[in-house]
N, C-alpha and C positions, 0 to 999 in steps of 0.2 A: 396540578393537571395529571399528573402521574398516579395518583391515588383512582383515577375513574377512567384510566385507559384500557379499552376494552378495543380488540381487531371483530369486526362483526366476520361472522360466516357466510351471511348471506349476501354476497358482492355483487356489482355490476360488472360490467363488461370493461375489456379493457379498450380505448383509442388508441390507434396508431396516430403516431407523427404524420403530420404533410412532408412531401416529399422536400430536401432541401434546398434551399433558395441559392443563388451566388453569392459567396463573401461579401459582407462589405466594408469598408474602410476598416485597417486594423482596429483593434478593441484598445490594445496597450500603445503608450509609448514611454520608452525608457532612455532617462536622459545620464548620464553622468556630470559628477560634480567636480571639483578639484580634486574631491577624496574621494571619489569612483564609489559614492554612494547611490546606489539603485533608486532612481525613484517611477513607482510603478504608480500610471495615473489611470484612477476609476472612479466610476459615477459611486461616489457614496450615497445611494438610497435604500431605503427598505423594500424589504419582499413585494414586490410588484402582484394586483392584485391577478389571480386564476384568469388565464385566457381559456375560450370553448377548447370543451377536450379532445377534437380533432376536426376534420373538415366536415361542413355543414351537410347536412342531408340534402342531396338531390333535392331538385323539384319534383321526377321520380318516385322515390321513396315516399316524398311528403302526400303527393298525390295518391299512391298505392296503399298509404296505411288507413288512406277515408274514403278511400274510394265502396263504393256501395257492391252488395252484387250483381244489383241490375245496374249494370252499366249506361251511365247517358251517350246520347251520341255526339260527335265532336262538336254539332253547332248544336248546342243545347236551345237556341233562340226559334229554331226553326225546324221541331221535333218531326222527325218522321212519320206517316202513317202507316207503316208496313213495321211489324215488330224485326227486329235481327235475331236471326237464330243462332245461338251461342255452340260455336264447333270446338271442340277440344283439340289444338293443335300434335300432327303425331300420332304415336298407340295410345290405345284407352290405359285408367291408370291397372288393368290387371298386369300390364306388359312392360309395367314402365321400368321394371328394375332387371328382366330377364336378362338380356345382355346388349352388346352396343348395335349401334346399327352397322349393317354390311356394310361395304363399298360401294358407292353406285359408277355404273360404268357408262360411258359416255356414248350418245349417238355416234353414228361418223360424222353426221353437220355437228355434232356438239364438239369431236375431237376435231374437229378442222377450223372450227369456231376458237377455240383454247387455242390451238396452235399460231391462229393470227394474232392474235393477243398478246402471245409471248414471243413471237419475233421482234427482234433489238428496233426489225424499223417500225415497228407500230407506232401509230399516232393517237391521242384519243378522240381528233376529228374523225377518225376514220369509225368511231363507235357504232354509231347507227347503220352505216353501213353494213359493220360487220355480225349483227346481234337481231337487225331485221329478217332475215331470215328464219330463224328461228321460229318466230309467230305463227310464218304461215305455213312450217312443214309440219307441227304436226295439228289433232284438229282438239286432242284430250291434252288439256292443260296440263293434268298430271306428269303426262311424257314430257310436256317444256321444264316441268319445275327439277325431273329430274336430271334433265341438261344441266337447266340453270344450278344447281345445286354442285353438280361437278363440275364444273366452269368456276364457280364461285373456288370451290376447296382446290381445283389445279392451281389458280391463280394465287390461292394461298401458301400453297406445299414451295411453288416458285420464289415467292416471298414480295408477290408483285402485288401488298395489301391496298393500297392505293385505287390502284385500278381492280380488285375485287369489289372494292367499295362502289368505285362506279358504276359497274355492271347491277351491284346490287337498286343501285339507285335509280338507274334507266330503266328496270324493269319492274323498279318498286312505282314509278311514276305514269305509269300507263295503265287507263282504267280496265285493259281487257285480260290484263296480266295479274288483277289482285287477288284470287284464290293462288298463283304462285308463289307470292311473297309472305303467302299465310303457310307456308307448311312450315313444318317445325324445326326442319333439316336444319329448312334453310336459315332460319332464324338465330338458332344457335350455335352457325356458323360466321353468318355476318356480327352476333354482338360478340364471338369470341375474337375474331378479327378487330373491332373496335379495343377490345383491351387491352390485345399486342399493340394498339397506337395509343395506347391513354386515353381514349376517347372514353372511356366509361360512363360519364352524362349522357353523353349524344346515345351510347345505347339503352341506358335505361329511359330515355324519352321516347325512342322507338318504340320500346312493348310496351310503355304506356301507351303512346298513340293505337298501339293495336289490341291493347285493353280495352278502349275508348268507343272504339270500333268494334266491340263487341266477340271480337277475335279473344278465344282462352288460349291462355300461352301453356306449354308442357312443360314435363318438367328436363327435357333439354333447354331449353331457353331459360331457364330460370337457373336450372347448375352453370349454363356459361355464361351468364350475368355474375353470380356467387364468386364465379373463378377468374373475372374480370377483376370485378372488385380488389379480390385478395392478390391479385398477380399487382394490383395498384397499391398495396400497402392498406386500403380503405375496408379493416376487417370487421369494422361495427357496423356499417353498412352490407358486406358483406351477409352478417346474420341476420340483420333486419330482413333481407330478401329471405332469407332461407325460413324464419319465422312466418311470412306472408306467406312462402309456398306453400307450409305445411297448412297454415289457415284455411288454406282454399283447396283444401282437398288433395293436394297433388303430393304425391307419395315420393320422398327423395327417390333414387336411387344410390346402388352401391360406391357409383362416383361422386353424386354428392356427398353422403355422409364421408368420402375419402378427402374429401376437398375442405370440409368443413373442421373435418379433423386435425388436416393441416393446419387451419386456418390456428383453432385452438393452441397446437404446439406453440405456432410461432406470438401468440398474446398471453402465454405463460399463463393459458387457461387452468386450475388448481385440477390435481388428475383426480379428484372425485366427480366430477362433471365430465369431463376427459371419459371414466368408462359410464357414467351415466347415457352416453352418446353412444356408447357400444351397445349398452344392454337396451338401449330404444333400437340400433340397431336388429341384433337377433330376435327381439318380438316381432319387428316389420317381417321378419322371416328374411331377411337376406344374414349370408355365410359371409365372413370375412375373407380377405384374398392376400395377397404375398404384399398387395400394395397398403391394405392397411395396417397390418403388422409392420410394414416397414414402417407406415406411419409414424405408428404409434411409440414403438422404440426409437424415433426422432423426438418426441414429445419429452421422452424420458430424459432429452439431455438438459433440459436448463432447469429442473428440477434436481438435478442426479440422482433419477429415480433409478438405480442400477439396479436392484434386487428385482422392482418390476420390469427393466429391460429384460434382465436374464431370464424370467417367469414367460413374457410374449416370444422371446426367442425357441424357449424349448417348445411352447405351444403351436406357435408357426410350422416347427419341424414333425409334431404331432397330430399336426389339421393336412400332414403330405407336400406343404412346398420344401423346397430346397432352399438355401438361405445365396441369395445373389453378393454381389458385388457393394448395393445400397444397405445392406440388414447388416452385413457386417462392419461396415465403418458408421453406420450407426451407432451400433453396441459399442464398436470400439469407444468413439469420442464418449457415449453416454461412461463408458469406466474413466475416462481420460477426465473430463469434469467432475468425476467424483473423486478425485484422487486415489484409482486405484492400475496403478500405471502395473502388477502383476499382470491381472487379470486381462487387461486390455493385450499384454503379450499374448495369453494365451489363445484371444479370440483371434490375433494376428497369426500364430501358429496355422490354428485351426483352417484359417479362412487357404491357408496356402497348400495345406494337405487336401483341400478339396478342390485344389486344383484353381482358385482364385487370384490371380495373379494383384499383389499390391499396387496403386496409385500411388502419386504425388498425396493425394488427398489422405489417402492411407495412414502414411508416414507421418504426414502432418498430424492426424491427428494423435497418434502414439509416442512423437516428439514431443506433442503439449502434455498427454497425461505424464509424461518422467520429466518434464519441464515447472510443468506445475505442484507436481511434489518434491522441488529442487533435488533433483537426479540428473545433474546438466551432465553430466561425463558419461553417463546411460544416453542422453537427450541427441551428444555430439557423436556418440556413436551410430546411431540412427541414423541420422545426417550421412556419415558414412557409409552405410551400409544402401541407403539412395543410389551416392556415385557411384559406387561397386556395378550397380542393378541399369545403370544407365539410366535412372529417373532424375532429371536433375532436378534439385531444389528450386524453390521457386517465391516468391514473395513473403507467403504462408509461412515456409520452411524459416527464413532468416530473419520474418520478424516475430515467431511462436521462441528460438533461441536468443533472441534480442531479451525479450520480454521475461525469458525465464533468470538469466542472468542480472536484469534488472531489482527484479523483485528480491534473488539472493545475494543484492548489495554490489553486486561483481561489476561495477560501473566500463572499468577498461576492458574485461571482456565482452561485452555489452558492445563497445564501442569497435571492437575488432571483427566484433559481427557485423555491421553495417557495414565497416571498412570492407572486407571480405564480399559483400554483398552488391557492393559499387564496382568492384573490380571483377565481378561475376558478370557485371551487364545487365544484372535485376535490379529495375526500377524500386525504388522505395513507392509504397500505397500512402494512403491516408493511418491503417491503422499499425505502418511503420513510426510513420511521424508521430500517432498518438503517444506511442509505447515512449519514444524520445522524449518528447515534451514529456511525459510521467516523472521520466527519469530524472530529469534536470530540474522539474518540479519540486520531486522529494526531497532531492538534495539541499533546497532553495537557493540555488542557483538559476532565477529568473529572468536575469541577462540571457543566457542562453536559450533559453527554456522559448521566451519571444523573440529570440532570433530563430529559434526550427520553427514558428507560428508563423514567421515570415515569410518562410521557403517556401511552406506549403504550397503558396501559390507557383514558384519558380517550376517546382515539378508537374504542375497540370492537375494539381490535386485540391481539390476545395476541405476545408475545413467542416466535416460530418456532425451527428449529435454526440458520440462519441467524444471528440476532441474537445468540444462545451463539457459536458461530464469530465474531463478528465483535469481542466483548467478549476471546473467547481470542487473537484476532490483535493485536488494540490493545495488549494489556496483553505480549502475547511480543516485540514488537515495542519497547518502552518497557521491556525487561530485566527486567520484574516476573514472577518467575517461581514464588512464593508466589501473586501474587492467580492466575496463569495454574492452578494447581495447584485453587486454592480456586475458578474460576469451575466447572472441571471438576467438581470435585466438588459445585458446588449446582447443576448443568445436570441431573445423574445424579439428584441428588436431585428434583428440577421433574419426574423420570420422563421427560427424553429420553435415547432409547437413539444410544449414539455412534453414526455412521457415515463414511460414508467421508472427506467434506469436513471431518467433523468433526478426523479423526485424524490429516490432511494438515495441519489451522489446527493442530494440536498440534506435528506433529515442526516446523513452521513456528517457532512459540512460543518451544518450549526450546530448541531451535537458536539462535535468537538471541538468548536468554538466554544463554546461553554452556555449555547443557547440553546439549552432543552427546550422550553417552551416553544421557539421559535422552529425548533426539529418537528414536532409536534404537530402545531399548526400548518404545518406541510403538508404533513399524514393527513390531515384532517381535508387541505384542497385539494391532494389527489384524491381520495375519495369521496370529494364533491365534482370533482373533472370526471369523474366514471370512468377512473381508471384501478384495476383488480390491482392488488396487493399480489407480491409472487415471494417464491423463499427468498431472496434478497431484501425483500420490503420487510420481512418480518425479522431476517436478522437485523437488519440498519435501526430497527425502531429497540430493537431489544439490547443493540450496541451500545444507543442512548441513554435507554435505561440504563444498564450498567456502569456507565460513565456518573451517574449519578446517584450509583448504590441501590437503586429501586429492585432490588432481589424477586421482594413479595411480587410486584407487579412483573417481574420477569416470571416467572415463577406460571403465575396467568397467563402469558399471551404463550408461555411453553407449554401451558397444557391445552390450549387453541389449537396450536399446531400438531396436535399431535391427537385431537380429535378427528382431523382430515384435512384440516387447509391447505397444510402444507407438511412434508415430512422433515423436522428436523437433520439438521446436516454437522457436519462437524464446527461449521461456524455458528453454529445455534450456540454448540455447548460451550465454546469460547466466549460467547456472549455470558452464559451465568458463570462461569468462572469468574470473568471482570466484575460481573452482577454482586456475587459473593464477598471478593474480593473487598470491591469497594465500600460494601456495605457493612466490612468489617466481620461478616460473617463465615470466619475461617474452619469447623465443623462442617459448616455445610460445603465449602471449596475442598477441604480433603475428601468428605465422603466421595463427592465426584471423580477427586483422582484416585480413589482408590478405584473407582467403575472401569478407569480409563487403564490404569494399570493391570488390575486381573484382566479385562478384556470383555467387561460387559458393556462397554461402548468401545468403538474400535479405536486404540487409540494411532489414532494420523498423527503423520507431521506437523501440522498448525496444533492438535493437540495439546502436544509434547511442550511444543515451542510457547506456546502460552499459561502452560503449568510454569517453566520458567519464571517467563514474565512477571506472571501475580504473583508466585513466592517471592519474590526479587524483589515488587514491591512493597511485599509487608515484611523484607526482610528477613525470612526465612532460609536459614543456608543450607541445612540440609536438607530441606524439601526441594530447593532451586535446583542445590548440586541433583539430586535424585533423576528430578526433571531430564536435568540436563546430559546425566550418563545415562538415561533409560533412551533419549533422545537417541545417540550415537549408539546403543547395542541395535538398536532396530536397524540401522542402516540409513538413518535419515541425515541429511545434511544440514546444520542450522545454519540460519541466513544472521544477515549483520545487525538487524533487531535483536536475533536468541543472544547475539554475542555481545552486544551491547548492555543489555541486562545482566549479565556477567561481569562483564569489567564493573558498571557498575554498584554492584554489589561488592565484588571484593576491593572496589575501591573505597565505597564510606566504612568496610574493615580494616582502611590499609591495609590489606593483604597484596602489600605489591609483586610479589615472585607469581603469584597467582594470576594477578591482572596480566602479567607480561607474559605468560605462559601464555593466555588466551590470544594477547595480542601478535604474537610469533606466530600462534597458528591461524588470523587472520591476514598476514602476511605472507603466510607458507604456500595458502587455498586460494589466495586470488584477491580475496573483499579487499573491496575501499572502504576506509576508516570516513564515518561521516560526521556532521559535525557532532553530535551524539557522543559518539567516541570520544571528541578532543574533550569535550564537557566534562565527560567522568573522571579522567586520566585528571586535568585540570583541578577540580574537585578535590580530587586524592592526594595531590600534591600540596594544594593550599592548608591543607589540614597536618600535614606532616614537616618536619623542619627545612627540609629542597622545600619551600613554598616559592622560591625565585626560579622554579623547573615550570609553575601554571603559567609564566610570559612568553617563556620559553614556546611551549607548547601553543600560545596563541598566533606567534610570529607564524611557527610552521603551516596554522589555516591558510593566515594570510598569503602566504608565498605558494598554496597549493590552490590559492583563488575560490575557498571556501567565507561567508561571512560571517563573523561571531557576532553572535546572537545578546539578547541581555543577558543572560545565562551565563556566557562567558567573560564578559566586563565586569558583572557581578561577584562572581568563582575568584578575581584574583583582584579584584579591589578588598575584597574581606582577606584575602590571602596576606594582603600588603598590611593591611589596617591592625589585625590581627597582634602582625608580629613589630607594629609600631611605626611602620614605613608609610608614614601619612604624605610624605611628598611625591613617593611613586604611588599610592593610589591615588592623589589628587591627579598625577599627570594620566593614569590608564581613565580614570572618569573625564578627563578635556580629550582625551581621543575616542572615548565611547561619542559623546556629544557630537564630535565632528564627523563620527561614520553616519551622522544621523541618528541614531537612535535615543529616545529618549528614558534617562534614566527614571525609574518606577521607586515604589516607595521603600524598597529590599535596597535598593543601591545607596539612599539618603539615610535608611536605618543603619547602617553599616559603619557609616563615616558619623551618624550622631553616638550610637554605641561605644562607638572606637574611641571620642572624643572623653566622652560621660566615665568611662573606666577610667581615663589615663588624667580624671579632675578639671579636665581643658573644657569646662563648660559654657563658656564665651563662644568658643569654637562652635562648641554644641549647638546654642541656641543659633548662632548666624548660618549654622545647617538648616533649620529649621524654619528660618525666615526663608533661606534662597530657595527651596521647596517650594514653600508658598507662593512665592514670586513667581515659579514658575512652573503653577498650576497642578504641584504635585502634594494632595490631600495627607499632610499625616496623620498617624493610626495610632494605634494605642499603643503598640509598641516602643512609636517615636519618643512618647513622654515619658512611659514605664523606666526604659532607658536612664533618661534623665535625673528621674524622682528618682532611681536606682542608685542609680551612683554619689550622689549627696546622702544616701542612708548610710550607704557602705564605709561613708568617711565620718559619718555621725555628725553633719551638717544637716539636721534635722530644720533649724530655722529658717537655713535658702532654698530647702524644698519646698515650706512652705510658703515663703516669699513667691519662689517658682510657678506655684499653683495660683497662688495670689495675683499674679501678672498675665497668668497663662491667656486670659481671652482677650487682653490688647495685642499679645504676642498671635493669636491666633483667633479673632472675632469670628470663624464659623465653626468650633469647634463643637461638638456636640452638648445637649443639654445634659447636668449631669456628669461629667466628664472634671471638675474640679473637684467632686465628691468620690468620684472612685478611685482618684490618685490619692485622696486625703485617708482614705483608706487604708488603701496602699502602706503608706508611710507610717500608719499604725500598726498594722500589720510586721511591716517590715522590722518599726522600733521594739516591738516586744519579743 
């Protein structure tokens, strides 16, 4: 499949999620056993098939995209004989984009009218009473509409939408009042009031109905239908109106294309379409304003399109506005998501010598960019420099430092920030509790991990799409690729609808479950849901690839992206490193780091840290070390993966002064050793004559409430076997068994190996049987083994016997498979 993977350029749109539903019944439950083995229960099913990719089109919508232009009338059965003359609601369309409409200012019966309205004892029996009047003072409906229209907006500014609503509907209902409820004011004020209450249907059924009626709607009414929409989440709908208005003549204005603009930012619209909206823009002839540059450099941030932030910044300042409060924690966050926590100072300087005083919002966002380029003692400084300023920290603040110490492995500190946080008085959010669940997640530590799932509820907080992504990341991540199947399908069932970060934590998941294909085919239903692909889409697929060695095909979807889709980012080029890497293509990995070193790509912190990683893993030690001290002269601080790879490495050197140098200064800085760590350290020791130091080291998981994995039952059964201690690895293999896990064909080869060397071939073969017994497939190596060791002694006849018995001892053993040992033994004898 990877051989014809091709990202098209030419996309749909993207669906937003429905908004989300109430929890319902936890997902997990986790029982313990005598041996406080986890056991986490999930729907083991497959990929549930593609649900529609967001909520269904109005009847509205459905109606308006076949609606004719000659409008029928509402009782089509019983056609009129007077034709309807079609009025354009509002200015014609020369005026439509000049500027907004004035104020309108209120009769004295109009302001006396409002003011009964708004008195505490109003009734709404008293309605008619108080709105009859009206009628008959003046005798030009015009003059009522403009009552009614500031009556309608006072009653909104008050926030008394309810009873807006009903005024609107009292004088929508009276036949001598309908050129009032056609003007355009007003219309675009009652459907913008529908979307401050979610009513969004109910409004776009209204200007259908007075489409119907032969009423032309303007293009106010049609931007606060657009801004309904999008203030609802519902931005495919959204366009869909904005495409009808432009159909039918009616010319945005500067507020819609602001709105629509928005709209793009936040659906991680691709920014070649993004200024393709600009430059349709400036042909209509309208000037840009301070609100869409601010737009726009919001757009920039989930991109990290920084170079284009900084390009609209200096242009803003050269089109004559002055840069507010909103342009500048724009830019900021857009450097902060790019990893470029300098820069982001500098615009934080800047913004204060113009006399801008910083926010909470501010700080936050300058905390994340030296958080997310693990700069925590820069990050905690910050923090400080809030309370100094009397801005206290606030939800943002303590879970942006939570989240950064997390990711740089720093668990206890992590944990002192919450603590801190509770005794501050600020409530933990939803996306405190996600960062938590992350954390306990990676660790796999799932005991805990569903007991913060549980709380959720305790604090008044529902479980977001977020927290579903962050449960599908943890468990795709940890090769569980049943529960990654079954969170998805109880997500779908909870009634959220996938979207886009959703489908990204997916091809994420199976990819490093080791199901490419199944990564794949993901890609493949989101872009049958009509949902756009964003730079995260492109690196998650390119992650896969690399996980698989697909270089070439990286290689392709890296020159897609860099035709316009999307602008590569630092985790692009991490992706063909591992791409490289994996694919054994180590020329083409260094050419890259030499790019990354001179500075023809910049080289980041993830960079650095994953030059490590893939030298580490082909074993490279001076190119790892290289990594790893160009790492430290920049100033970067590496997290418990860079150091992880480190240990080990110098641990399959034995280089143990080396490993424990690193390990001191993982102890020095803060990181919690994960299990990771025990594994290498483990590893290193089994292989060296302390091999009685890898139990050691397992006891110490155990007692710090960490669970070993096969990895480490594996690690010091060979440890044991090795050096002859067949009774203490038979007892570490009866307590792997009873943590529950089941031993794999590496733990059985170990003990048949062990047996085969040391002539004990009876031993051997009843390995061999109780595998089988208990469903565990041996491999070629299981019998290579075998056939091995009768060579070594020049019992050339019982290997042959061996192979001669072989498929009553093992009846599904592959065709073939007594010929290639017979080989072997040939092989061997000469």
């Amino acid at each position: 499949m990877a051989e014809n993977l091709s990202l098209p350029l030419a996309l749909p749109i993207a669906t937003p999620p429905l908004p989300p539903p109430p929890p319902t019944k936890p997902l997990f439950s986790i029982q313990s056993t005598e041996n406080s083995h986890q056991h986490i229960t999930l729907s083991h099913t497959p990929l549930p098939p593609p649900q529609p990719p967001g909520p269904p089109i109005t009847p509205f919508l459905h109606d308006l995209l076949h609606l004719k232009k000659t409008h029928q009338p509402i009782h089509p059965t019983h056609p009129s004989p007077i034709p309807r003359t079609r009025t354009r609601l509002g200015r014609p369309h020369g005026s439509a984009h000049d500027k907004r409409r004035p104020d309108i200012r209120l009769s004295p019966l109009g302001q006396q009218i409002l003011q009964s309205l708004t008195d505490p004892s109003f009734d709404f029996s008293e309605l008619d009473d108080i709105l009859l009047p009206l009628l008959g003072h003046f005798q030009d409906n015009s003059l009522i509409a403009m009552d009614v229209l500031g009556i309608i907006k006072g009653l909104r500014d008050y926030k008394k939408l309810d009873l807006a609503l009903s005024v609107f509907d009292w004088i929508r209902n009276r036949k001598e009042c309908e050129s009032v409820v056609s003007g355009g004011a007003v219309i675009a004020v009652v459907v913008s009031i529908l979307g401050r209450k979610g009513k969004v249907s109910y409004a776009a059924t209204l200007l259908l109905d007075l489409l119907k009626y032969g009423v032309d709607i303007d293009v106010y009414g049609y931007t606060s239908l657009i801004s309904a929409y999008a203030d609802n989440g519902r931005y495919r709908e959204a366009l869909t109106v904005f495409k009808k208005m432009e159909e039918e003549g009616c010319r945005p204005t500067l507020i819609t294309y602001n709105v629509i603009l928005n709209i793009y930012g936040k659906m991680g619209t691709p920014w070649n379409k993004i200024m393709a909206l600009v430059d349709e823009m400036k042909s209509d002839g309208i000037a840009l304003d301070k609100c869409t540059y601010n737009t726009l450099i919001t757009c920039c941030r989930r991109g990290a399109l920084h170079e284009e932030a900084a390009s609209l910044f200096e242009e803003l300042k050269l089109a004559g506005f002055t840069p507010d409060y909103v342009t500048y924690n724009a830019l900021l966050d857009t450097y902060g998501k790019s990893r470029r926590p300098k820069q982001a100072m500098d615009i934080f300087r800047e913004m204060q010598i113009n006399g801008i005083a910083p926010s909470s919002v501010t700080y936050n966002s300058l905390i994340s960019a030296y958080a997310r380029d693990g700069l925590l003692e820069e990050a905690i400084e910050l923090k400080t420099q809030m309370v100094e300023k009397e801005i206290k920290p606030d939800v943002y603040t303590y879970t942006t430092l939570l989240s950064g110490f997390e990711r740089a492995g720093k668990d206890e500190s992590a944990m002192r920030v919450f603590e801190e946080m509770k005794r501050a008085g600020c409530k933990p959010n939803i996306c405190t509790f996600n960062a938590l669940i992350k954390m306990h997640g990676n660790r796999g530590n799932f005991t805990e991990m569903m007991k913060l799932f549980d709380e959720i509820k305790t604090f008044n907080c529902t479980p977001d799409i977020v927290t579903w992504n962050t449960l599908l990341a943890v468990f795709g991540q940890n090769g569980m690729d049943s529960e990654v199947s079954g969170v998805f399908k109880e997500m779908k069932r909870a009634g959220f609808v996938p979207e886009r970060d959703t489908f990204n934590t997916l091809i994420s998941s199976y990819s490093r479950c080791g199901s490419f294909n199944q990564a794949m085919d993901v890609y493949k239903r989101m872009l049958d849901a009509g949902v756009t692909p964003d730079l995260s889409t492109y690196n998650a697929v390119l992650a896969a690839l690399a996980r698989g060695g697909h270089w070439e095909q990286s290689e392709k979807i890296f020159a897609e992206m860099k035709d316009g889709m999307c602008k590569p980012n630092e985790l692009t080029y991490c992706s063909l490193l591992h791409a490289y890497a994996n694919g054994k293509e180590i020329d083409r990995m260094q050419a890259l780091a030499d790019d990354i070193y001179s500075g023809v790509i910049k080289p980041h912190a993830v960079l650095l840290k994953t030059l490590v990683l893939v030298n580490s893993k082909r074993d490279l030690l001076i190119e790892t070390e290289r990594a790893f001290n160009e790492l430290k002269k920049k100033g970067f601080s590496p997290d418990t993966t860079t150091l992880n790879a480190m240990i080990s490495m110098y641990g399959r050197r034995q280089m143990v002064s080396k490993t424990n140098e690193i390990l001191n200064f993982m102890t020095e800085s803060g990181y919690t050793p994960s299990l990771t760590t025990y594994n290498s350290l483990m590893y290193m020791y089994s292989r060296s004559g302390n091999f009685g130091k890898s139990e050691e080291i397992l006891r110490e998981i155990l007692e710090k409430g960490l669970k070993p994995d096969k990895i480490s039952y594996n690690t010091i059964i060979f440890a044991y076997c090795r050096n002859g201690r067949m009774k203490e690895a038979s007892r570490i293999f009866s307590e792997m068994r009873k943590s529950g896990l089941v031993p794999d064909v590496i733990t059985y080869n170990t003990f048949v190996s062990c047996y085969a060397t040391d002539s004990m071939f009876e031993e051997a073969i009843d390995v061999v049987q109780y595998m089988i017994k208990h469903g565990c497939r041996p491999n070629q190596h299981t019998y290579n083994s075998i056939v091995d060791g009768y060579c070594k002694l020049s019992r050339r006849d019982e290997a042959v016997v061996f192979i001669g018995n072989l498929r009553k001892l093992d009846p599904h053993i592959p065709m073939g498979e007594e010929c290639r040992l017979t080989e072997r033994i040939k092989k061997r004898w000469s």
